[in-house]
Backbone as JSON, one array per atom type, in Angstrom:
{
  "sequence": "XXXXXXXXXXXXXXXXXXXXXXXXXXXXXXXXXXXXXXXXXXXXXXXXXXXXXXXXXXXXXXXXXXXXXXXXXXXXXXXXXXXXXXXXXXXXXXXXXXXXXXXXXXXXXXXXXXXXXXXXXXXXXXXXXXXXXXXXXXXXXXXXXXXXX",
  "N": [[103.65, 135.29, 94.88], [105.94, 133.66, 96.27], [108.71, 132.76, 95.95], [110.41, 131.11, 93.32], [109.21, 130.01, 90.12], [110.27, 130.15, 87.94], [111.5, 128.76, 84.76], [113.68, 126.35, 84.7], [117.32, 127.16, 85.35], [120.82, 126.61, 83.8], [122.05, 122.81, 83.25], [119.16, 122.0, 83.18], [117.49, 123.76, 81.56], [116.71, 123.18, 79.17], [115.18, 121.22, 79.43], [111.73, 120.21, 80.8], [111.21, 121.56, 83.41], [111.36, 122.88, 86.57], [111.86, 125.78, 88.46], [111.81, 125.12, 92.53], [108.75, 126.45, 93.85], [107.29, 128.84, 95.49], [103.67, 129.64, 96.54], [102.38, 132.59, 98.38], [99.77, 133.72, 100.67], [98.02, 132.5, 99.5], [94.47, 131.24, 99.32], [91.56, 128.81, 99.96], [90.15, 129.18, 97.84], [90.89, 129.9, 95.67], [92.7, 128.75, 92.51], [95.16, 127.53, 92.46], [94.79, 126.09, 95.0], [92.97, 124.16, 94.49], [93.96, 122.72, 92.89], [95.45, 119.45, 91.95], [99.12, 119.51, 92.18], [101.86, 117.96, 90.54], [104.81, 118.4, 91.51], [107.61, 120.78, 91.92], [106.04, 122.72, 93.69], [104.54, 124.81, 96.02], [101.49, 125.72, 98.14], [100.93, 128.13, 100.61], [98.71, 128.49, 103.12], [97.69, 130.32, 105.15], [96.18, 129.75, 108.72], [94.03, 129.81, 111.83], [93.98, 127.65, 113.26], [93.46, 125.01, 114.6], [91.53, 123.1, 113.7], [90.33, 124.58, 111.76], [91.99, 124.6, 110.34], [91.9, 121.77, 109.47], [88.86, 122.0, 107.91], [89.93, 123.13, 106.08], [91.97, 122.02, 104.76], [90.55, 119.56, 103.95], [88.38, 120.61, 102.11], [89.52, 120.7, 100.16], [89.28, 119.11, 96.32], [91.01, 116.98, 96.25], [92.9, 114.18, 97.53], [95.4, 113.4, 98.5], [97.72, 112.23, 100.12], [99.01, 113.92, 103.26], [100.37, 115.56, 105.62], [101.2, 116.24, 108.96], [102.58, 118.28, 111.79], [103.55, 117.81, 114.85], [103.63, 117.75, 118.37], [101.81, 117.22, 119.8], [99.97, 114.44, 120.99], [97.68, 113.58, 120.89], [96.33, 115.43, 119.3], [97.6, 114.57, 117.07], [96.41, 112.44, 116.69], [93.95, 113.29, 116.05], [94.21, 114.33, 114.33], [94.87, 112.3, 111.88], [92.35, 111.28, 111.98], [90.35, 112.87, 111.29], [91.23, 113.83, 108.93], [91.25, 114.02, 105.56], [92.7, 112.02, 103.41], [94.58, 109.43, 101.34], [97.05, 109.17, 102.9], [98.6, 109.55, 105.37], [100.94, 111.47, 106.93], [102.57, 111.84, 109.82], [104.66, 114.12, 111.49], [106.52, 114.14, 109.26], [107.52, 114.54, 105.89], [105.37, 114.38, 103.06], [106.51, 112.04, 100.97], [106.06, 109.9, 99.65], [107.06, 107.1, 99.55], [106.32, 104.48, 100.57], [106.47, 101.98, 99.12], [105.6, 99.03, 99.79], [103.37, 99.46, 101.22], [100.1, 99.86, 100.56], [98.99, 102.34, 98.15], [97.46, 105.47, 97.28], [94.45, 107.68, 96.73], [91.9, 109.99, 97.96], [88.52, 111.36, 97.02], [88.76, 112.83, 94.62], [91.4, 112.22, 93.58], [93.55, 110.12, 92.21], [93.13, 106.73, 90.4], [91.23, 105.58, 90.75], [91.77, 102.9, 92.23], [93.94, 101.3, 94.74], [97.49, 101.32, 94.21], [100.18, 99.56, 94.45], [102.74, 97.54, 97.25], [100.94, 94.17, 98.6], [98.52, 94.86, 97.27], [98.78, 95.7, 94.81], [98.91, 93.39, 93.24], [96.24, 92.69, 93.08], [96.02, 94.38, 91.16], [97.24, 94.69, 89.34], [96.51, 91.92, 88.06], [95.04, 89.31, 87.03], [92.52, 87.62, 88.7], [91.8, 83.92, 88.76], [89.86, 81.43, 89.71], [90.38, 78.16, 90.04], [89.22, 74.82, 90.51], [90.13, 71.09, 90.16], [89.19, 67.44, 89.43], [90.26, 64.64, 89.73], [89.19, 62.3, 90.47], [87.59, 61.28, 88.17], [84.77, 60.53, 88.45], [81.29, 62.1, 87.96], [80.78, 64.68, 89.56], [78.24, 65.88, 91.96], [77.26, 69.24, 92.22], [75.76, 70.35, 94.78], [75.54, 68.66, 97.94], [73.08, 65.9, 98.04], [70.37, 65.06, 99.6], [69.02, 62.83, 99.66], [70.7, 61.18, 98.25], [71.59, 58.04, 97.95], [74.69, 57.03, 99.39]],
  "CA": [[104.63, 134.23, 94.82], [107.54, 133.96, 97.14], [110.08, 132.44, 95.49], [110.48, 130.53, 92.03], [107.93, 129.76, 89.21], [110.56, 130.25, 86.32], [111.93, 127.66, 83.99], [114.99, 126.06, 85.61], [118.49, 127.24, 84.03], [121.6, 125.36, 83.32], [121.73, 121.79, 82.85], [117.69, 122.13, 83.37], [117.13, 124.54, 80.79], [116.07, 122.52, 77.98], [113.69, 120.07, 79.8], [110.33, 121.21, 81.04], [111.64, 121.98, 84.56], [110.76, 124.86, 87.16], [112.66, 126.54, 89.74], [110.55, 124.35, 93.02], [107.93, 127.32, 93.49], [106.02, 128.96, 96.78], [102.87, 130.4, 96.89], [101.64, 132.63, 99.22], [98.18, 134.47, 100.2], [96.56, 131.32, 98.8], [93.02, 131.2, 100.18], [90.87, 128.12, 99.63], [88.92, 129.52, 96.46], [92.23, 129.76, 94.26], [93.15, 127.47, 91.22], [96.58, 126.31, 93.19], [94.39, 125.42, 96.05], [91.52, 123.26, 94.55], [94.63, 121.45, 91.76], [96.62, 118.55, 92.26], [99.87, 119.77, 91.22], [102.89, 117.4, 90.92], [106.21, 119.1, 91.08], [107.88, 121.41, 93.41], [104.89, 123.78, 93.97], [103.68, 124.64, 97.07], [100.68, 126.95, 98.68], [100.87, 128.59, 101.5], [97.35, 128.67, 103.29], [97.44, 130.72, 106.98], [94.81, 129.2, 109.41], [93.85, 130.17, 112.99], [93.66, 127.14, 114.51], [93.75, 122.87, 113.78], [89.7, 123.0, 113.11], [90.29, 125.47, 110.95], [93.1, 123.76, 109.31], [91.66, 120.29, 109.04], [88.9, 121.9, 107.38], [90.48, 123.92, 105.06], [92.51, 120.79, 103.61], [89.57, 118.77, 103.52], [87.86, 121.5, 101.49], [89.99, 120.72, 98.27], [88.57, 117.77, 95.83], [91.76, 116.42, 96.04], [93.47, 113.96, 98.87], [96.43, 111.97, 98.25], [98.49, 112.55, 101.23], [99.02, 114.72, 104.0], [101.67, 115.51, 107.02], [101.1, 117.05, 109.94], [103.7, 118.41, 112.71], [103.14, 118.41, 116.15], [104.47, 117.28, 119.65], [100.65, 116.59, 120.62], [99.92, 113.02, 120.07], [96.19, 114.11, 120.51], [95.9, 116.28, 118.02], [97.98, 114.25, 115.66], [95.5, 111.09, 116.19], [92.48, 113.38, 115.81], [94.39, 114.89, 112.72], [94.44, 110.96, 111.43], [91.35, 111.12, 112.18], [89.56, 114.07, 110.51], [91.88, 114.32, 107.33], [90.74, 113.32, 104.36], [93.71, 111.88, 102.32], [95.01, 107.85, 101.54], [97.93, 108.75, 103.64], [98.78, 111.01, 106.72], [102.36, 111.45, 107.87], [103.19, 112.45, 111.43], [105.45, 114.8, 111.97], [107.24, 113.89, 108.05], [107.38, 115.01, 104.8], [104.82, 113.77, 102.16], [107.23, 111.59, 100.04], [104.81, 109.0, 99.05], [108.06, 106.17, 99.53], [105.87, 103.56, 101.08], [106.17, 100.86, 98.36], [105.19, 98.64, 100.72], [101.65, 99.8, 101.46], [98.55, 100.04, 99.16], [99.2, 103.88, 97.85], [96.21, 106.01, 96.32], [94.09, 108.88, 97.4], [90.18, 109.85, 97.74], [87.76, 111.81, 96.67], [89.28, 112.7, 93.09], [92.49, 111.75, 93.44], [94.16, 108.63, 92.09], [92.55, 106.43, 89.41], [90.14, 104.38, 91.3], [92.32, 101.66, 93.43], [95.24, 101.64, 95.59], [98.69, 100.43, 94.22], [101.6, 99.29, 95.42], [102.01, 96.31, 98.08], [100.35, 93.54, 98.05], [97.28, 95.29, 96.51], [99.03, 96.03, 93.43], [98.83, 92.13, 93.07], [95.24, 92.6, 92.86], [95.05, 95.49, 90.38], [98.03, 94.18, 87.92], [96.24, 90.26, 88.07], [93.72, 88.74, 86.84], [92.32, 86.54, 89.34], [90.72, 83.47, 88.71], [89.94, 80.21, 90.16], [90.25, 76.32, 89.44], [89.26, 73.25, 91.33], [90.53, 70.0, 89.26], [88.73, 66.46, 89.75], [91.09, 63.58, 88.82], [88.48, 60.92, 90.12], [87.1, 60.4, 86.59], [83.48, 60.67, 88.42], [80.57, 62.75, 88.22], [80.6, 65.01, 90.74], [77.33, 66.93, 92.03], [77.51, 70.44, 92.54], [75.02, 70.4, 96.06], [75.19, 67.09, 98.36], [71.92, 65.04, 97.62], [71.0, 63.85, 101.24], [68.19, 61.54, 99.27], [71.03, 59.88, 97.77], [72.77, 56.76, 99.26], [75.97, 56.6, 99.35]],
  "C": [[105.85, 134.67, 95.63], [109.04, 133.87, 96.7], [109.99, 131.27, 94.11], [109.82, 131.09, 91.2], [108.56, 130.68, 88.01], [111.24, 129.25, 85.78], [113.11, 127.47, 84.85], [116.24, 126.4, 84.63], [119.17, 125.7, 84.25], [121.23, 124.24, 82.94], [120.13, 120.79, 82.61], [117.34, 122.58, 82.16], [116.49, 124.13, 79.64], [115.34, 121.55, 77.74], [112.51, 121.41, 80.29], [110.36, 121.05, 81.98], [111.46, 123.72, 84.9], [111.27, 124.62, 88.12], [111.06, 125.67, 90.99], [110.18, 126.79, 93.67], [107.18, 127.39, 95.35], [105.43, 130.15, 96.95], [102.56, 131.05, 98.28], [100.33, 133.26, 99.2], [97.41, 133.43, 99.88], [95.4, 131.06, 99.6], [92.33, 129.75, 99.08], [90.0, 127.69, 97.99], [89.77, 129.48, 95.29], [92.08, 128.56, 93.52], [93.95, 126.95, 91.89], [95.99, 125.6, 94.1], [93.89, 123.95, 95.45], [92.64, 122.59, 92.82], [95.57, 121.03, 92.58], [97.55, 118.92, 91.36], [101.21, 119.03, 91.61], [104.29, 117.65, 90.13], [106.4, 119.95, 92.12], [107.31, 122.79, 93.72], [104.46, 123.23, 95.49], [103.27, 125.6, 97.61], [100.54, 126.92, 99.85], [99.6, 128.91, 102.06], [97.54, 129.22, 104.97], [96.18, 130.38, 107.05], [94.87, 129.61, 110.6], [94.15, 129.11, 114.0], [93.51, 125.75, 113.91], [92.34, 123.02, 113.3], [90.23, 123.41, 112.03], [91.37, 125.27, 109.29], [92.5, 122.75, 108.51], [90.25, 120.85, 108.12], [88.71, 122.65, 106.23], [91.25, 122.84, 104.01], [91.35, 120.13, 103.78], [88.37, 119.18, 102.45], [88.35, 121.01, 100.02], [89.34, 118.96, 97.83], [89.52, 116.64, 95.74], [92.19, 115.38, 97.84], [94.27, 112.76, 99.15], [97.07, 111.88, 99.32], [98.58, 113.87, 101.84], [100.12, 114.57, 105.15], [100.68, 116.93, 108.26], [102.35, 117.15, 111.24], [103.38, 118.82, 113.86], [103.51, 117.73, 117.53], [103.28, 116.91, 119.96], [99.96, 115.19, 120.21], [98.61, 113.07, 120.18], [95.94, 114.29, 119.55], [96.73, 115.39, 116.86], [96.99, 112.85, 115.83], [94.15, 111.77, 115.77], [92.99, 113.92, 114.11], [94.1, 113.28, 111.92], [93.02, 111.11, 111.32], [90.15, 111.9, 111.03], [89.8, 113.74, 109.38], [92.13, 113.34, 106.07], [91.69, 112.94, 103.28], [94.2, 109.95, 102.72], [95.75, 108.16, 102.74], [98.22, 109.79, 104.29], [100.19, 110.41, 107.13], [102.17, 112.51, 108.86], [104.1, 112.74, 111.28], [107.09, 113.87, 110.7], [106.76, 114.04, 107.12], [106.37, 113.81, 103.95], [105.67, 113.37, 101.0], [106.53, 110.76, 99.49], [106.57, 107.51, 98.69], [107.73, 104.82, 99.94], [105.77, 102.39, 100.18], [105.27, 99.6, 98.71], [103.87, 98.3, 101.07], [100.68, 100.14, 100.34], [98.6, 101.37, 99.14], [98.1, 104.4, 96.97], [95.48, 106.98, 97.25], [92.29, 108.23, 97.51], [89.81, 110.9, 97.59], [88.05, 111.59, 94.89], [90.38, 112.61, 92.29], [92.99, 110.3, 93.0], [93.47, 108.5, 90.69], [91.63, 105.63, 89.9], [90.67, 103.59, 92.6], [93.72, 102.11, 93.9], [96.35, 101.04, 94.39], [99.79, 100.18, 94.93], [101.68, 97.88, 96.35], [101.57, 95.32, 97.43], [99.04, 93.41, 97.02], [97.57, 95.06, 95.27], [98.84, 93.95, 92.47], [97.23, 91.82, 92.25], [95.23, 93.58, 91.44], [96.05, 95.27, 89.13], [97.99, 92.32, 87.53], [95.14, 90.23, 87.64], [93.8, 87.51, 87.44], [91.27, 85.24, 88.89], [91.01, 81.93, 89.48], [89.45, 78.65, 89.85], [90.03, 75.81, 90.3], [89.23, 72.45, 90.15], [89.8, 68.6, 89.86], [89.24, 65.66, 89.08], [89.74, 62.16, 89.39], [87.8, 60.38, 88.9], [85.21, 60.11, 86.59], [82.89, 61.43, 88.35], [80.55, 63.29, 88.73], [79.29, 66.25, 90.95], [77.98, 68.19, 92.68], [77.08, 70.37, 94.53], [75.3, 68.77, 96.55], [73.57, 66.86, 98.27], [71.85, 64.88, 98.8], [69.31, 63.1, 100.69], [69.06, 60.6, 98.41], [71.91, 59.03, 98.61], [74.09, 56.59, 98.7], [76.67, 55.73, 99.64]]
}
């Protein structure tokens, strides 16, 4: 550990708050690696090389978001590309602020569906649908074309 990972003092001290926390050494096979942990934890993973990167994060079961930083607009569309998470920021922090946009992960992240956006429309609705007939007639389901009209 580099730096934190003790209870937070002062005006902290008596919630269930932690100094934000950074691993290093973390290799792939670790517990910090392969958990979603939300709070100010974060593991340090050295890599050789973008392959080697992309898939090293694609390795964990987790994949809510991701950032990547880089002046090469190549490599940041193939990073889009490769990396396995709802949401990829370019060259910015993973804040997850997008209200906006349908928010949620994949593999074993999330709860199933996106929220947020217009999605969330879908996933806090129950949809259903009416058609009303004020003519007062019969109406067939299929057109008849043996009947005369």
């Amino acid at each position: 550990m580099l730096l934190g990972g003790k209870p937070a003092g002062g005006k902290l001290a008596k919630g269930y708050f932690f100094e934000p926390t950074v691993f290093s050494g973390v290799t792939p096979k670790m517990r910090i690696f392969q958990e979603e942990i939300f709070g100010p934890v974060i593991a340090v993973v050295e890599v050789k090389s973008f392959e080697e990167a992309i898939a090293t994060l694609n390795d964990s079961r987790f994949g809510l978001s991701s950032s990547i930083y880089t002046k090469d607009v190549n490599r940041a569309f193939k990073a889009i590309e490769l990396i396995e998470a709802g949401i990829t920021y370019i060259n910015g922090p993973t804040i997850g602020a997008e209200v906006h946009l349908p928010f949620g992960g994949v593999k074993d992240t999330g709860n199933g569906h996106r929220e947020a956006g217009v999605t969330g429309l879908d996933i806090f609705s129950e949809w259903k649908a009416v058609y009303v007939d004020y003519s007062g007639k019969l109406q067939k389901a299929q057109i008849d074309p043996h009947a005369d009209n």
